[in-house]
FISEMI-32798 format. One line per 2 residues: number of its first residue (from 0); their letters; for each residue y, z, x of N, C-alpha, C. Coordinates in nm, 3 decimals, always signed. Last residue first. Layout:
N
NUM> a> Y Z X Y Z X Y Z X ~ ... $
This chain:
264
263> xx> -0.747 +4.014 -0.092 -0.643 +4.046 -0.187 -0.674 +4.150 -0.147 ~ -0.904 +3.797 +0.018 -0.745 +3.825 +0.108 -0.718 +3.974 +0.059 $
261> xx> -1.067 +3.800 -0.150 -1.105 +3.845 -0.074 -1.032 +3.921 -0.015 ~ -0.908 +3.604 -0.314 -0.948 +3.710 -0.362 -1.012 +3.820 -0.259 $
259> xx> -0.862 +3.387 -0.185 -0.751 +3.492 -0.211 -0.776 +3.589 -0.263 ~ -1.102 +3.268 -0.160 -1.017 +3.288 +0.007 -0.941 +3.415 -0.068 $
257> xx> -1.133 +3.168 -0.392 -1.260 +3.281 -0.308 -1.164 +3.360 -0.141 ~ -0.938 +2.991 -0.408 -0.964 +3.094 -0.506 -1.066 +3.231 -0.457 $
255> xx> -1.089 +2.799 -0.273 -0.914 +2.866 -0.201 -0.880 +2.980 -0.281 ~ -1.299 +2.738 -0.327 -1.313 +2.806 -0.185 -1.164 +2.851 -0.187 $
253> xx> -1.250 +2.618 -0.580 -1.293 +2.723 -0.549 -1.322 +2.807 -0.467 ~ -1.127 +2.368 -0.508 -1.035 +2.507 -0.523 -1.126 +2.632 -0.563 $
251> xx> -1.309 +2.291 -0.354 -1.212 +2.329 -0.298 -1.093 +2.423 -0.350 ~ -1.470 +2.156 -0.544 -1.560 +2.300 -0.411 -1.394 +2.359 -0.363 $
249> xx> -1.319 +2.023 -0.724 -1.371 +2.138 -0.785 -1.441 +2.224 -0.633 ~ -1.184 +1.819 -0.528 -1.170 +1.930 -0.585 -1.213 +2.066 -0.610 $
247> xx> -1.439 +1.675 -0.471 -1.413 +1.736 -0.351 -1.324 +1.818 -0.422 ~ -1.627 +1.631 -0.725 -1.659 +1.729 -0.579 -1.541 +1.781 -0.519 $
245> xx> -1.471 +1.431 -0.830 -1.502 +1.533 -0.870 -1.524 +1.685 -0.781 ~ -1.468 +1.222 -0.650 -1.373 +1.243 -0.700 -1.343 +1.391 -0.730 $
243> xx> -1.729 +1.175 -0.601 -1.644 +1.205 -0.452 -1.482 +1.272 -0.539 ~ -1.796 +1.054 -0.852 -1.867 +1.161 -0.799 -1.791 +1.202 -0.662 $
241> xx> -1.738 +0.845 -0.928 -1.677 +0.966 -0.950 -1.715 +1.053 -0.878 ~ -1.972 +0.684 -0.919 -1.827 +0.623 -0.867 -1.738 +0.732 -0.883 $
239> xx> -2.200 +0.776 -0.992 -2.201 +0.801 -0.843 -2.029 +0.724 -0.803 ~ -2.146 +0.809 -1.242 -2.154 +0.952 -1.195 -2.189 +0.933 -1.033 $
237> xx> -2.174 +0.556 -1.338 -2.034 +0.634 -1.349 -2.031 +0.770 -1.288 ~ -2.338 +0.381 -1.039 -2.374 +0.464 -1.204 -2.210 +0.525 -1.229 $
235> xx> -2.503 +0.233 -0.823 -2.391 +0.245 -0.875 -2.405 +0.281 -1.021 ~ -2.661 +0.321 -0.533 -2.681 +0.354 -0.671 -2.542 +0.308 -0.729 $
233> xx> -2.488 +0.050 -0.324 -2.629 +0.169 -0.323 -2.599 +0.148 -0.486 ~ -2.366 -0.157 -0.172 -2.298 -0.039 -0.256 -2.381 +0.096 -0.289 $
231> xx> -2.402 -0.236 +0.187 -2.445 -0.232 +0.026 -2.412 -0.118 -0.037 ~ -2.378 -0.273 +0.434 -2.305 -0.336 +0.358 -2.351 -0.333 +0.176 $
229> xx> -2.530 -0.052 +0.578 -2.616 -0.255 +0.542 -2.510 -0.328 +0.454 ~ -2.456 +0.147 +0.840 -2.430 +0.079 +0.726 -2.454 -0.056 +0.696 $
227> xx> -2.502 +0.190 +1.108 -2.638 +0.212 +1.010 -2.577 +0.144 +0.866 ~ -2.257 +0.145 +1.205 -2.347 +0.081 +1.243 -2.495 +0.060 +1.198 $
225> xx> -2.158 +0.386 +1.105 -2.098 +0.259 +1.064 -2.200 +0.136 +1.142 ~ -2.272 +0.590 +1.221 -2.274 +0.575 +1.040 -2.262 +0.421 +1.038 $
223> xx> -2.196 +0.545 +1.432 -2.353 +0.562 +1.422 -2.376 +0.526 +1.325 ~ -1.936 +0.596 +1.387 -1.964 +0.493 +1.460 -2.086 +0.453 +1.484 $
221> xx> -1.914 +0.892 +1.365 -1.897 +0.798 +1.262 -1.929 +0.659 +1.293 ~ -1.913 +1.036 +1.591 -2.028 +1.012 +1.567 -2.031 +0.924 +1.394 $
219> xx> -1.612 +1.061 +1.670 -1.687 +0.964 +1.732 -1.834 +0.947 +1.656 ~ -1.506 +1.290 +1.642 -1.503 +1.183 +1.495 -1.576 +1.092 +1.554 $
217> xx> -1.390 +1.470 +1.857 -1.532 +1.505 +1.738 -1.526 +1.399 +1.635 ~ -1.135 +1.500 +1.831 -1.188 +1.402 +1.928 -1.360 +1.357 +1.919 $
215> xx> -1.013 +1.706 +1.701 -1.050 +1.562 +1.608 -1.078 +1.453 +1.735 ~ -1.024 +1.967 +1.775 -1.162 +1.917 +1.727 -1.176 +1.784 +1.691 $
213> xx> -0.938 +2.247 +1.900 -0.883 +2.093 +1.929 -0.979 +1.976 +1.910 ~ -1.180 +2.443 +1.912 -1.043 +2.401 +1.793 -0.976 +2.279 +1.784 $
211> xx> -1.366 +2.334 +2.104 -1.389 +2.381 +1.932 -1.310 +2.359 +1.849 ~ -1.213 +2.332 +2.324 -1.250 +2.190 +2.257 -1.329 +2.224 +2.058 $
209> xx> -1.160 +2.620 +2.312 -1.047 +2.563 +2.309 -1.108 +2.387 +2.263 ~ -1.414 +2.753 +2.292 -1.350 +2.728 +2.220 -1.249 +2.715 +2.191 $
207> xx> -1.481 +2.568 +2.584 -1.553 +2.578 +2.444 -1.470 +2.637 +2.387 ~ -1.309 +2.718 +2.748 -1.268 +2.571 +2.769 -1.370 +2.540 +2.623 $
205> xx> -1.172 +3.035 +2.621 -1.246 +2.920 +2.712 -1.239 +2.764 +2.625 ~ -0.805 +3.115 +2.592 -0.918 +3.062 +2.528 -1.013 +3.048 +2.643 $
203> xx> -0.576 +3.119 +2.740 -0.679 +3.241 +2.718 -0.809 +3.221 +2.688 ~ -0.438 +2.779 +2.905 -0.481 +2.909 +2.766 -0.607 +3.029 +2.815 $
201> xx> -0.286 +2.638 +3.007 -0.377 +2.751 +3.081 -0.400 +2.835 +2.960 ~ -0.159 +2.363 +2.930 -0.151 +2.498 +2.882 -0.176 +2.666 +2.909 $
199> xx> -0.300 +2.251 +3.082 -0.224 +2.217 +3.123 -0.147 +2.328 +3.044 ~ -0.592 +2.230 +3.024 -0.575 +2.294 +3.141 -0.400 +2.294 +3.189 $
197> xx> -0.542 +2.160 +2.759 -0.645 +2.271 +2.747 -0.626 +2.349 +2.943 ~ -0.462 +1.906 +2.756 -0.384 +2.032 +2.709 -0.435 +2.130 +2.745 $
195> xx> -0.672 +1.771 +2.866 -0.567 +1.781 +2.933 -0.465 +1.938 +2.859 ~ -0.825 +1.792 +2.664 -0.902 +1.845 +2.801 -0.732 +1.871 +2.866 $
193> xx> -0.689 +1.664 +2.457 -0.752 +1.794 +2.434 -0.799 +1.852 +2.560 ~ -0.700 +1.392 +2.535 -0.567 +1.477 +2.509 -0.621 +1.632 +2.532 $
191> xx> -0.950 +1.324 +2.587 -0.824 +1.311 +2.728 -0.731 +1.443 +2.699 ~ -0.989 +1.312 +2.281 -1.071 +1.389 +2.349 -0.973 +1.396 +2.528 $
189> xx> -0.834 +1.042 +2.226 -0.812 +1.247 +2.163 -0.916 +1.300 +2.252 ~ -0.905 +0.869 +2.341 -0.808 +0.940 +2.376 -0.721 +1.082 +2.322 $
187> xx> -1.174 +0.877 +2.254 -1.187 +0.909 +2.405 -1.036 +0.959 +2.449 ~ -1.088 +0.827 +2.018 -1.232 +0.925 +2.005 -1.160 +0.953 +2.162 $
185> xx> -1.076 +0.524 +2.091 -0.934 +0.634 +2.002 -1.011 +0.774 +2.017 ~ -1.272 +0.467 +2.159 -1.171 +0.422 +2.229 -1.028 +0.504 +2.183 $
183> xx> -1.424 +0.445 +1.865 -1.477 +0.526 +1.980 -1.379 +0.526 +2.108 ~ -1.269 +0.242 +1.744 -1.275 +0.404 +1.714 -1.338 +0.488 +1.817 $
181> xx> -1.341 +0.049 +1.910 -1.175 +0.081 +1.881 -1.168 +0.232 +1.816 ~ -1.593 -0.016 +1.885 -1.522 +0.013 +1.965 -1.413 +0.113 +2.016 $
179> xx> -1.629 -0.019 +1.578 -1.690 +0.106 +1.667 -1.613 +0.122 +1.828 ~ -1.528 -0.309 +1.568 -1.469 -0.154 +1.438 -1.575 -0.005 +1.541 $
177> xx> -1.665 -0.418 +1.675 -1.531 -0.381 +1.758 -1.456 -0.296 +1.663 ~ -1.904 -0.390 +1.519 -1.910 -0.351 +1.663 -1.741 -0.366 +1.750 $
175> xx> -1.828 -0.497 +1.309 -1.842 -0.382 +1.330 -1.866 -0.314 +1.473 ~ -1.642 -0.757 +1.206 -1.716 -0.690 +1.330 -1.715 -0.535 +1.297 $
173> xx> -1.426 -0.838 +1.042 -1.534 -0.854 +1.028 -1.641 -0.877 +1.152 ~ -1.199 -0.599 +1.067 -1.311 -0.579 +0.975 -1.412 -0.649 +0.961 $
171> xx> -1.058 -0.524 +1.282 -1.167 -0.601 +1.304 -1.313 -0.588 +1.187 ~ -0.813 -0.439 +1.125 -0.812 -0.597 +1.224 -0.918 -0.611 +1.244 $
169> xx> -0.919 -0.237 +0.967 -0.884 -0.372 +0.912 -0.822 -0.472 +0.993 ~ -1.004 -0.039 +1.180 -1.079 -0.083 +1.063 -1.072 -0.260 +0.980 $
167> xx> -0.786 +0.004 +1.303 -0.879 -0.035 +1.336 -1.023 -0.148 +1.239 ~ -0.632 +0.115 +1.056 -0.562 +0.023 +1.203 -0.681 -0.025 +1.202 $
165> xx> -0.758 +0.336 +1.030 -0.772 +0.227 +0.921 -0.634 +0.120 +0.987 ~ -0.740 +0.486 +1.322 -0.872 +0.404 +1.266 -0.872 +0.321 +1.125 $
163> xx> -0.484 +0.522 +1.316 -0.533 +0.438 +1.391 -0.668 +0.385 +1.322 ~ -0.504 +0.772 +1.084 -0.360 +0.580 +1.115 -0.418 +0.489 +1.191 $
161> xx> -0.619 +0.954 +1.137 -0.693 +0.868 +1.024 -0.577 +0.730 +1.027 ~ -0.488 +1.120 +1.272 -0.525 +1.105 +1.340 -0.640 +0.946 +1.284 $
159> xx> -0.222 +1.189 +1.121 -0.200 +1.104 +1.245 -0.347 +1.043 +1.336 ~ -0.351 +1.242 +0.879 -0.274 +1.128 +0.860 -0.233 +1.095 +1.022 $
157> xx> -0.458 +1.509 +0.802 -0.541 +1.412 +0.902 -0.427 +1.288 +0.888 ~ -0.253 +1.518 +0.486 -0.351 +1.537 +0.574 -0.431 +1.481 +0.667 $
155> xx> +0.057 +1.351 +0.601 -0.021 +1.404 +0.498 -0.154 +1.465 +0.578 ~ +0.222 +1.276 +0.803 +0.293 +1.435 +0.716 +0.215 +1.495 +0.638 $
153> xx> +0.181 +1.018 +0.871 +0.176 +1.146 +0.946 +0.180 +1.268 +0.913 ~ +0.219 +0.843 +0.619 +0.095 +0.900 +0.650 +0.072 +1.025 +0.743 $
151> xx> +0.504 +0.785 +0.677 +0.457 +0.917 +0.594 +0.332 +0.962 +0.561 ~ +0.435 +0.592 +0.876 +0.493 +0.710 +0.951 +0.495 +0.840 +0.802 $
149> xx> +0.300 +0.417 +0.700 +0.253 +0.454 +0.847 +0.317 +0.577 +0.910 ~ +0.464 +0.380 +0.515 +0.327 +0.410 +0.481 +0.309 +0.457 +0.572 $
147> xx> +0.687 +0.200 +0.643 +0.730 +0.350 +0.563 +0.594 +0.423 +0.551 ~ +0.593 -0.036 +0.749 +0.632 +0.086 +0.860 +0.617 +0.217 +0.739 $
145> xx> +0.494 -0.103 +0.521 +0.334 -0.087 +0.616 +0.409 +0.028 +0.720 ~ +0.667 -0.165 +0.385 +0.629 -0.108 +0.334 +0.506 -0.049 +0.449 $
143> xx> +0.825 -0.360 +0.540 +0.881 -0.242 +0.535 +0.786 -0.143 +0.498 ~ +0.608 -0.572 +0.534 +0.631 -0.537 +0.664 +0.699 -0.410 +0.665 $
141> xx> +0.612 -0.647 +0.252 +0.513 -0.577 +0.299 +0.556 -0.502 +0.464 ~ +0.839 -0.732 +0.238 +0.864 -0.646 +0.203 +0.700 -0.568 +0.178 $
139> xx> +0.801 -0.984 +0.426 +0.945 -0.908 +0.390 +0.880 -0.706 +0.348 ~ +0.567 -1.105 +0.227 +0.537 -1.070 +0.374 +0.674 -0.975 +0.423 $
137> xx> +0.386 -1.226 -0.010 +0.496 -1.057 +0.019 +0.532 -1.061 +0.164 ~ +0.192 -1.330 +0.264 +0.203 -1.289 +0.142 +0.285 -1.195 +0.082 $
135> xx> +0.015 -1.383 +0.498 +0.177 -1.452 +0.459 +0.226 -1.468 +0.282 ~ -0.190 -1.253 +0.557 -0.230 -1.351 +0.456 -0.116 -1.413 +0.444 $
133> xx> -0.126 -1.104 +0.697 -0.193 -1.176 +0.762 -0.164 -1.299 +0.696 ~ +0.041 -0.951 +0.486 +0.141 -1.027 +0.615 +0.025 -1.074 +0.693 $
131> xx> -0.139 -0.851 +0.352 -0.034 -0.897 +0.263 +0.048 -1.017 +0.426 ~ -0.257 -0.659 +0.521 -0.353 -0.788 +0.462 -0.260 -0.916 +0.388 $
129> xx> -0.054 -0.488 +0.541 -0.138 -0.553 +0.666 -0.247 -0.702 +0.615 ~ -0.081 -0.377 +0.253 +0.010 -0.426 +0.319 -0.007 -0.554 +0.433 $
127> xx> -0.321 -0.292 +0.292 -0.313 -0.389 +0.140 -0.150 -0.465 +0.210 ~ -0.296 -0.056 +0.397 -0.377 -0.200 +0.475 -0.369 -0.270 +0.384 $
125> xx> -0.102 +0.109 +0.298 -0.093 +0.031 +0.414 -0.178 -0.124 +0.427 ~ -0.260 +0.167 +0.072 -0.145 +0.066 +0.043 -0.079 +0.047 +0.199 $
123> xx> -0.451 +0.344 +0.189 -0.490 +0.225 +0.130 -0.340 +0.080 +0.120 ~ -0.284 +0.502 +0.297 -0.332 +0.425 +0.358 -0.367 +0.303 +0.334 $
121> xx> -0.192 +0.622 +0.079 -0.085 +0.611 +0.165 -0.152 +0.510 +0.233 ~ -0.456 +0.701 -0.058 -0.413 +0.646 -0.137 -0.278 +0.547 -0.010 $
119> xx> -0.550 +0.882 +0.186 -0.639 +0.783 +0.140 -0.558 +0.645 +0.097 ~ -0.402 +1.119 +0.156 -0.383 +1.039 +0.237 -0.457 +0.868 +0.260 $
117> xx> -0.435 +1.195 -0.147 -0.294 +1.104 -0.106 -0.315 +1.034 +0.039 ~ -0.673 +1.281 -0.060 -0.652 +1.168 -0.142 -0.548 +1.126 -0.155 $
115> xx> -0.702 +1.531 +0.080 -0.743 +1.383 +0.176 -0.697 +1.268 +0.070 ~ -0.565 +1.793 +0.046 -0.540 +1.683 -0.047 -0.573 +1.568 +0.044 $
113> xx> -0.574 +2.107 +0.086 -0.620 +2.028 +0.124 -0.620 +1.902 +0.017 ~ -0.287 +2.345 +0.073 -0.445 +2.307 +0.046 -0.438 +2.168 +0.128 $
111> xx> +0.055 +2.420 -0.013 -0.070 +2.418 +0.068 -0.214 +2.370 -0.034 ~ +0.195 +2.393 -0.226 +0.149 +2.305 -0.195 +0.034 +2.269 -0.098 $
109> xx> +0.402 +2.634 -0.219 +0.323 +2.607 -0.319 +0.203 +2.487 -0.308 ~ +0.465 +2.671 +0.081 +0.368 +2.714 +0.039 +0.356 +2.700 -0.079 $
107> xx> +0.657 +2.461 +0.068 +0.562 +2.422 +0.141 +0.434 +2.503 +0.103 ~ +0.872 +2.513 -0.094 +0.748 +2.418 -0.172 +0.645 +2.404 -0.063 $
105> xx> +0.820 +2.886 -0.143 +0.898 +2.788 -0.098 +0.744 +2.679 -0.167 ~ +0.836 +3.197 -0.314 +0.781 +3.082 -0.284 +0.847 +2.947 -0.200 $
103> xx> +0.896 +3.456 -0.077 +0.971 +3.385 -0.167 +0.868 +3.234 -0.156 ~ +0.894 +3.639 +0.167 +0.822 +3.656 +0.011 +0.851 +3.610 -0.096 $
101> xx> +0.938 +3.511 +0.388 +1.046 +3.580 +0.345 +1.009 +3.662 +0.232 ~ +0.692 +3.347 +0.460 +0.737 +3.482 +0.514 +0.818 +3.560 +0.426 $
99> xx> +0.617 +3.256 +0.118 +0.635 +3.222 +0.250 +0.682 +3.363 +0.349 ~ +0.328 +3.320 -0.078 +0.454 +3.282 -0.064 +0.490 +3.262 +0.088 $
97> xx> +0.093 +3.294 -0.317 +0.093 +3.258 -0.210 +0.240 +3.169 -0.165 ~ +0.004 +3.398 -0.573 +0.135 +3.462 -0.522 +0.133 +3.373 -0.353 $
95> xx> -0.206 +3.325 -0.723 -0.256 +3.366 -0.602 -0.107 +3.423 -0.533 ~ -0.081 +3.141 -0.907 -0.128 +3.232 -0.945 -0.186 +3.370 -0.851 $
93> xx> +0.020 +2.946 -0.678 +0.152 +3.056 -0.738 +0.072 +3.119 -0.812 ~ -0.198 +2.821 -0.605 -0.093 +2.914 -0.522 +0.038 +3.010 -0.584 $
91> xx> -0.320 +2.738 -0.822 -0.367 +2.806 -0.773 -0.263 +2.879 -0.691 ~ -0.093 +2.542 -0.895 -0.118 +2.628 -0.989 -0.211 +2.741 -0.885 $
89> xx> -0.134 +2.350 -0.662 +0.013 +2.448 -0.693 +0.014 +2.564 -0.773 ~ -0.344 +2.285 -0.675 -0.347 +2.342 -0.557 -0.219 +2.440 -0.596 $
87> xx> -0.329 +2.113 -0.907 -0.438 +2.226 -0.906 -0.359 +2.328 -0.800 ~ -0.158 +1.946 -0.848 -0.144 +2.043 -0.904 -0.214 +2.141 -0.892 $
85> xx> -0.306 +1.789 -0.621 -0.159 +1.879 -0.605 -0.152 +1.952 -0.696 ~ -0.492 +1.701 -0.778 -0.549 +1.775 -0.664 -0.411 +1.865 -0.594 $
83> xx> -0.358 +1.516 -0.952 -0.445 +1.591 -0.979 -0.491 +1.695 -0.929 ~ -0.274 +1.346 -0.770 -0.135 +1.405 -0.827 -0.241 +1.555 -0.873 $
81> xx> -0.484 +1.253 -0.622 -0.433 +1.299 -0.545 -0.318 +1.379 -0.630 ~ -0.619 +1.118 -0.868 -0.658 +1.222 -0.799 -0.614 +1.281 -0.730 $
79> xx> -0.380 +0.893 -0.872 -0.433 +1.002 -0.980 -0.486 +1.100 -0.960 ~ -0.428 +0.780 -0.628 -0.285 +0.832 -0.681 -0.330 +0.921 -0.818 $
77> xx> -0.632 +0.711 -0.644 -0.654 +0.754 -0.580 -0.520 +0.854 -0.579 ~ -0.650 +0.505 -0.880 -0.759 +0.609 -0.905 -0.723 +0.731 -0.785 $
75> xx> -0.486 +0.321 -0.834 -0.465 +0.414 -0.934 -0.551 +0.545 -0.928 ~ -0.680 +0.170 -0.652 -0.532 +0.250 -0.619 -0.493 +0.357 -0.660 $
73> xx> -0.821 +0.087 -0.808 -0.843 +0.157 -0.711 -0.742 +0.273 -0.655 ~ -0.665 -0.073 -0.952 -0.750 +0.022 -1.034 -0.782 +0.132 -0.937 $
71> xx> -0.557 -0.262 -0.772 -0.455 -0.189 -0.827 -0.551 -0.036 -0.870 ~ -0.782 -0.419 -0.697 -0.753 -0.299 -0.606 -0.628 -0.205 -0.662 $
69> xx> -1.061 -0.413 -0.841 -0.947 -0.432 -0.844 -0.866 -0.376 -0.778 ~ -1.301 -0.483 -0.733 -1.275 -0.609 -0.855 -1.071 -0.615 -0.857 $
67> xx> -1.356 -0.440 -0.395 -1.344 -0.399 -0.514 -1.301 -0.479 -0.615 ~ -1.363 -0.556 -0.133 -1.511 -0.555 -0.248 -1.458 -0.540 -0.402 $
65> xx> -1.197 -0.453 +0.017 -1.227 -0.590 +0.040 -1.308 -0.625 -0.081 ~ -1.176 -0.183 -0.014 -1.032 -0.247 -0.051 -1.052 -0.399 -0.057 $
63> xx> -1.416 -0.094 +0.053 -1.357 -0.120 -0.120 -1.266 -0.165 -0.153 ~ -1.348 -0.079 +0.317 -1.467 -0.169 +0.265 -1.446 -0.168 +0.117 $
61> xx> -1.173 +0.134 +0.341 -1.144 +0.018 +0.369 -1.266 -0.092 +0.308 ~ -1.340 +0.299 +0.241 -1.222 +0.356 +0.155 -1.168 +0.157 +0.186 $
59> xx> -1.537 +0.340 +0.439 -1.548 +0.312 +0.324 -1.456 +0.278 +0.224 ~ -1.296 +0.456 +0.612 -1.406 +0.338 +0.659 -1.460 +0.290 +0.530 $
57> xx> -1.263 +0.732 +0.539 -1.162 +0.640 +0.499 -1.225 +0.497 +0.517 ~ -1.534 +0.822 +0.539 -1.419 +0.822 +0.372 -1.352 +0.714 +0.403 $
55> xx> -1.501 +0.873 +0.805 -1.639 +0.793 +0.701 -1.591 +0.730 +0.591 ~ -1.276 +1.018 +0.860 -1.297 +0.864 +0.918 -1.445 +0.778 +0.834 $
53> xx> -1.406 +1.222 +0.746 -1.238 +1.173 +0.690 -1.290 +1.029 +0.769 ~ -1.620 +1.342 +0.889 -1.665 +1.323 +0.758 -1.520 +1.222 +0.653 $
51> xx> -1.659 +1.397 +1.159 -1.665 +1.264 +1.090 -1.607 +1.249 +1.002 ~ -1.648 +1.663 +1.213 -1.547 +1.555 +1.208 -1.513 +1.448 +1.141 $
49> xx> -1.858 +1.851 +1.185 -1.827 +1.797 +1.052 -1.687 +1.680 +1.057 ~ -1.910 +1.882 +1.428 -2.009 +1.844 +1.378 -1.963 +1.790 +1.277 $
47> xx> -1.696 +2.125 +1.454 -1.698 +1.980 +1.544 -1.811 +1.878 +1.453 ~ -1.709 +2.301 +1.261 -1.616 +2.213 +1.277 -1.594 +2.102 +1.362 $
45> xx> -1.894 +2.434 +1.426 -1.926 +2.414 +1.310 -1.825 +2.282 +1.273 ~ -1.890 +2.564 +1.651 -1.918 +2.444 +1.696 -1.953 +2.347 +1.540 $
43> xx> -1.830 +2.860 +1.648 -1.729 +2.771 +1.656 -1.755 +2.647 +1.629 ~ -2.041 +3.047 +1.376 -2.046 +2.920 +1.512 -1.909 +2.856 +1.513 $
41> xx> -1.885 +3.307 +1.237 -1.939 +3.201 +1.270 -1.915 +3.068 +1.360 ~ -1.741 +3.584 +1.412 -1.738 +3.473 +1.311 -1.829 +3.372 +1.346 $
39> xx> -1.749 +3.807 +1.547 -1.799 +3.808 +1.405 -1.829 +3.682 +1.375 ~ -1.569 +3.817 +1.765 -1.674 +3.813 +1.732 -1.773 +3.806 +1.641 $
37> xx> -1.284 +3.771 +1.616 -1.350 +3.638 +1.729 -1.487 +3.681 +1.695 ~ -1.261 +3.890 +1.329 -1.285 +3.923 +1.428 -1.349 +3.798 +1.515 $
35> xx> -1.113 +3.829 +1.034 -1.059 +3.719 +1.156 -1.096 +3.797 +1.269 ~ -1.295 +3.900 +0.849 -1.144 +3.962 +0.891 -1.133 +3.962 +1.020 $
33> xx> -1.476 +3.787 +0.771 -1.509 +3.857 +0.888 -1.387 +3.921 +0.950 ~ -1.374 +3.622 +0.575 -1.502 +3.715 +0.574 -1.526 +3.799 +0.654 $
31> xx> -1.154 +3.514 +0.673 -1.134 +3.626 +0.575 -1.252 +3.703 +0.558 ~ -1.238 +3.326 +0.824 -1.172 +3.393 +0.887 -1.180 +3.484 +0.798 $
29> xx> -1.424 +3.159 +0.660 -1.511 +3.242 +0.750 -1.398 +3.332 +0.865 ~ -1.329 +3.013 +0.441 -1.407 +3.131 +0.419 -1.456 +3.200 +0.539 $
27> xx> -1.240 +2.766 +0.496 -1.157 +2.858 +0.403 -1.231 +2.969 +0.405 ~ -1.410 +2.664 +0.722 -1.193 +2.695 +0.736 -1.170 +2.772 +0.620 $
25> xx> -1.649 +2.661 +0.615 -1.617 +2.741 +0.740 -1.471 +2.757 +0.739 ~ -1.649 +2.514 +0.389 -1.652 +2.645 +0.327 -1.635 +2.729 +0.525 $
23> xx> -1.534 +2.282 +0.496 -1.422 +2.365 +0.344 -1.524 +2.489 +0.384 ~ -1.769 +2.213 +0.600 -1.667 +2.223 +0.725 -1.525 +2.305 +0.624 $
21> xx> -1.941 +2.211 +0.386 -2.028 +2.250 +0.478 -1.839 +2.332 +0.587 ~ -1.878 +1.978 +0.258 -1.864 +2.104 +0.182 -1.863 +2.212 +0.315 $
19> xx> -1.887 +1.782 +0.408 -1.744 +1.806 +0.383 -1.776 +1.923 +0.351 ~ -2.140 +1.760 +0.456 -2.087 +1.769 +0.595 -1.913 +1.808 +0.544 $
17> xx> -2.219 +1.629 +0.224 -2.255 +1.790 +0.256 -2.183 +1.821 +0.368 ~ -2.063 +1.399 +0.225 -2.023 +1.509 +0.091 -2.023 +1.658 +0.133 $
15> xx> -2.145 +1.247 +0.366 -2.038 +1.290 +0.405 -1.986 +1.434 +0.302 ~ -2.446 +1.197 +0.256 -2.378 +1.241 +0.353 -2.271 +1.307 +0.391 $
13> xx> -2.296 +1.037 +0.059 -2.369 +1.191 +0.001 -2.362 +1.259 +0.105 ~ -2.190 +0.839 +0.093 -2.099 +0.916 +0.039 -2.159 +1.076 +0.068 $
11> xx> -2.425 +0.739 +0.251 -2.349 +0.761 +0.294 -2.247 +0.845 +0.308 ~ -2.573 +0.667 -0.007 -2.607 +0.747 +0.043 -2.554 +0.779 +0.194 $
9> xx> -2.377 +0.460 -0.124 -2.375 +0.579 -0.169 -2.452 +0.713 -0.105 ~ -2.400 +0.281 +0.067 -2.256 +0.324 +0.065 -2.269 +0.465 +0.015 $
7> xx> -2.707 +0.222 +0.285 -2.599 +0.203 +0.154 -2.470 +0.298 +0.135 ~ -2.795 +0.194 +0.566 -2.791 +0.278 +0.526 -2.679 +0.220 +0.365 $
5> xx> -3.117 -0.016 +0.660 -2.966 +0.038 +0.697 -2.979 +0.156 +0.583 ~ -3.158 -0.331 +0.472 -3.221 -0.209 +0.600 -3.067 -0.135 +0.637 $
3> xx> -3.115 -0.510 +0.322 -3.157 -0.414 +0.302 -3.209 -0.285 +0.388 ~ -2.766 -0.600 +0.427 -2.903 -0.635 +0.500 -2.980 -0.506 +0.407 $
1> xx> -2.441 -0.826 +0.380 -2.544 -0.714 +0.347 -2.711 -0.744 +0.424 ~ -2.124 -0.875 +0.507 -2.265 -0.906 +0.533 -2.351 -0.789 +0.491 $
């Protein structure tokens, strides 16, 4: 359902764009700047604010899986970027010497960074799955494929906490108001979790910046987004369908390149 009132997809994207750059340049740049003094560093409360910005992606990510002409193309696009965004990250880490305790590369540390696009891509072919066994389609070997997707989504980035909400997303995709529910209802049980750890741990921390760090209960204000959204694609140009593509790389390996040089 489209309405010209509201908010469009692309100026949505843009949104989420600055709120991404904004939360990359506090995790990769503001422990090394200040050579990780508590006092020094910038606002804890920086990283809460920028929660949203993976549950927006992926919410959208689900609305293209329904819209799009193709979803293989889609697909492709996301598995491409994501092989794209591994390398980079690999090449950067072994030019950067970034090894493991022992001082030996291992693959975990060639691989560090940030890659939301495999987790995107893992997902996507979940709910393509989930849509596959509503629809009684493939249904066998969608059902394997939705468990295997679902539990190697955990391993990727945000992947335990981005499972439920494209859960969410695509049983009540045509409601938004029980697509806000169900995320705001997941919101309340990360947020339980985090209070509870927080006294059940007795940490050093205070209770602020112990909910500072323990931050993905902070995704709730996506549910504002998603309720301002009119169901419309916005500007569509080759430079606004790329454009998420492009960005989130290129800021990122330049913040991981700025991280090691500093480090150095």
């Amino acid at each position: 359902m489209t309405t010209s009132k509201g908010i469009d997809s692309y100026r949505l994207k843009l949104i989420a764009l600055i709120f991404m750059v904004l939360d990359h340049i506090y995790s990769e740049l503001n422990g090394p700047i200040h050579n990780y003094e508590h006092e020094a560093l910038w606002p804890h409360w920086i990283p809460v604010i920028t929660r949203f910005v993976s549950p927006l992606f992926l919410y959208l990510m689900v609305e293209g899986f329904y819209y799009t002409r193709s979803r293989i193309k889609y697909l492709r696009r996301l598995l491409i970027a994501g092989g794209i965004m591994l390398g980079g990250n690999v090449l950067i880490n072994y030019i950067f010497h970034n090894v493991s305790a022992t001082g030996k590369y291992t693959f975990r540390s060639l691989i560090a960074g940030h890659n939301i696009f495999l987790t995107l891509a893992v997902l996507f072919v979940f709910v393509w799955c989930l849509e596959n066994i509503k629809q009684k389609e493939h249904k066998k070997i969608s059902i394997i494929l939705a468990i295997f997707t679902a539990i190697f989504s955990i391993a990727l980035e945000g992947g335990f906490y981005l499972l439920p909400i494209a859960f969410i997303c695509w049983l009540f995709h045509a409601s938004k108001p029980l697509q806000c529910v169900g995320i705001g209802f997941w919101s309340l049980i990360l947020l339980t979790e985090a209070v509870t750890s927080y006294f059940h741990a007795g940490s050093a921390t205070s209770f602020y910046d112990y909910m500072c760090f323990d931050n993905e209960w902070a995704l709730f204000p996506v549910v504002f987004l998603i309720l301002l959204y009119n169901g419309e694609r916005g500007k569509n140009t080759k430079f606004t369908k790329y454009l998420f593509y492009v960005i989130y790389p290129l800021h990122l390996w330049i913040l991981m390149i700025a991280r090691y040089m500093i480090l150095k």
